[in-house]
N, C-alpha and C positions, 0 to 999 in steps of 0.2 A: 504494500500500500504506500502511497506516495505519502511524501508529510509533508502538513499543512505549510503554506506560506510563510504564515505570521508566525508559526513555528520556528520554520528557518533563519527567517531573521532575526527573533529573538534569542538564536541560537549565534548566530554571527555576530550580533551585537553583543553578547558577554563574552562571545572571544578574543572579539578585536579590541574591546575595551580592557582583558585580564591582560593583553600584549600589551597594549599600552603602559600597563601598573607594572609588569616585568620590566619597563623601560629606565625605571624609576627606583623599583624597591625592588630586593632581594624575596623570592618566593615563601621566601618559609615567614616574612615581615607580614603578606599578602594575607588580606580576609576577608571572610562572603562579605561582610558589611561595608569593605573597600570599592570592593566590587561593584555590587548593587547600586552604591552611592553614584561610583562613574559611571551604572549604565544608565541610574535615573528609573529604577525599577524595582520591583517588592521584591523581599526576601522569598516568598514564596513564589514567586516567578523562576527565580533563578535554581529553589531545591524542586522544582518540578522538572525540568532538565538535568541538572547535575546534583550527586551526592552531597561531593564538598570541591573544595579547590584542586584534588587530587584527580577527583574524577574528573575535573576541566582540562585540568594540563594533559592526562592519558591520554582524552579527545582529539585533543590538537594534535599532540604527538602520533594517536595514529592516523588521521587524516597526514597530516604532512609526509609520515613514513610511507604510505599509500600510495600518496604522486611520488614521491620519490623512486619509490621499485620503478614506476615505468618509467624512470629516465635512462635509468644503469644498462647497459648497452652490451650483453655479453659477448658479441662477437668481438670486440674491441681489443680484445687478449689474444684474437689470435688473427689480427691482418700484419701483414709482412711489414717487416719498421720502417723502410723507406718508402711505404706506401703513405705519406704526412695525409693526405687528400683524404684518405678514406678513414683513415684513424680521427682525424678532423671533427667529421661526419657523425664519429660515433660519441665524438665527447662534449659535440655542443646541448644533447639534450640533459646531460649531470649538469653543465654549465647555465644552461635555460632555466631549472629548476633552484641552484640557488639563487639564480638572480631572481627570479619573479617569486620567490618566498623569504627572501631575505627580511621583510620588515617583521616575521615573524621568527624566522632562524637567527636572527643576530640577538636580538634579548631572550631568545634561549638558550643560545652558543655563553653569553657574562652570566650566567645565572647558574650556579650551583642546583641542582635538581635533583630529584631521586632516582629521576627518569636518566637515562644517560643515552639523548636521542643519536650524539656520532657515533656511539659503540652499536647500536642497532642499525644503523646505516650501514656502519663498518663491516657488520656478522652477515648480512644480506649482502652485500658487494662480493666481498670474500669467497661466499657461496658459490654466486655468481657465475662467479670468474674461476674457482676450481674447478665448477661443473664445464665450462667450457674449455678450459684448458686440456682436461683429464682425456675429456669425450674428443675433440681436436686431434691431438695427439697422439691417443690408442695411449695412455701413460698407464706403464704398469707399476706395482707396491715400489718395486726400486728407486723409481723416480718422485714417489708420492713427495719425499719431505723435501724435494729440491722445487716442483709445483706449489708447494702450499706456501714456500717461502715467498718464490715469484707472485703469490697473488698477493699475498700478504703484504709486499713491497710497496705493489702497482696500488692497493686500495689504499694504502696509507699515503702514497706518494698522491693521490688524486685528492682525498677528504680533507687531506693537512693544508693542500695548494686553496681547496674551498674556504674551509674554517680560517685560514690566513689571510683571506681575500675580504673576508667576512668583520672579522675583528680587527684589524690592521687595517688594510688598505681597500676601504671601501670604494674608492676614488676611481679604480684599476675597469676598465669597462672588460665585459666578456672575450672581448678580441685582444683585449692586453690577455687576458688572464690564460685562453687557449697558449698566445704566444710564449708565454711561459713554459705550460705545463705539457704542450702536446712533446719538445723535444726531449724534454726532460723524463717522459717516460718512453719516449722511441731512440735517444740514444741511449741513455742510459739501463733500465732492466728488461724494455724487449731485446736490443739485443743479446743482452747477456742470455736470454733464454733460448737464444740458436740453438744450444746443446739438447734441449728435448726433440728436437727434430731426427737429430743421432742415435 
């Protein structure tokens, strides 16, 4: 069943308002009556939607984890490294997603959390990119821990390039930020990965 309208909105409106107060205050400072006050709304508005502030943040967190999966680009791990063009191709949609969710991922990237949204991005990347690599490849047990290291490298060489992009250098537009990042992982740990080919 589709959900109501005004539902939605009232749904959007205490999240975009709890972003707001994460902008400001440290989460665990953060309370329904904060809350409430900035969205201009009863208390009992807001627990008919969510528990408490917990329940909010998990919200957010898995809608944003949500769009996030569909940007991660598994074949991306296994085009040829002087192929820039099509590696390109594959890391503008990670790079579209922090840029058009940034006013929500930057005050949850300074915020201390329970939730720990880049290790869940990180553990689904990871995935990701083993399962492609493994299946790619034909990799058998021998090669598993030299695979798992490469992906492990390439996810953190990408998330770190975001979250740096994010909390530092807001400034840097997506075409800087590819310019950065695409050589940075086509010289450096794709090629090193020639040797699975062997």
């Amino acid at each position: 069943m589709k959900e109501d309208l005004r539902v939605i909105k009232t749904k959007e409106n205490i999240e975009s308002h709890f972003i707001m107060l994460l902008n400001e205050y440290a989460f665990k400072d953060i309370t329904v009556k904060m809350i409430v006050s900035e969205c201009k709304i009863n208390r009992s508005t807001f627990y008919r939607h969510y528990e408490d502030k917990y329940a909010l943040i998990n919200k957010i967190t898995d809608k944003i984890l949500k769009k996030y999966k569909k940007s991660v680009q598994p074949k991306l791990v296994t085009v040829h490294p002087q192929n820039t063009k099509e590696i390109t191709q594959y890391f503008i949609p990670i790079i579209d997603f922090f840029y058009d969710y940034k006013r929500i991922l930057i005050p949850l990237g300074k915020n201390s959390l329970y939730i720990d949204l880049f290790e869940n991005m990180f553990d689904f990347m990871n995935h990701t990119f083993l399962k492609e690599i493994t299946s790619f490849y034909n990799i058998n047990q021998n090669k598993m821990m030299i695979v798992s290291y490469y992906s492990n490298v390439i996810c953190s060489n990408v998330l770190t390039t975001m979250r740096w992009w994010h909390l530092e250098n807001q400034e840097l537009s997506k075409e800087e930020i590819l310019d950065i990042l695409v050589p940075c992982v086509t010289k450096g740990v794709f090629n090193s990965m020639k040797e699975l080919q062997s």
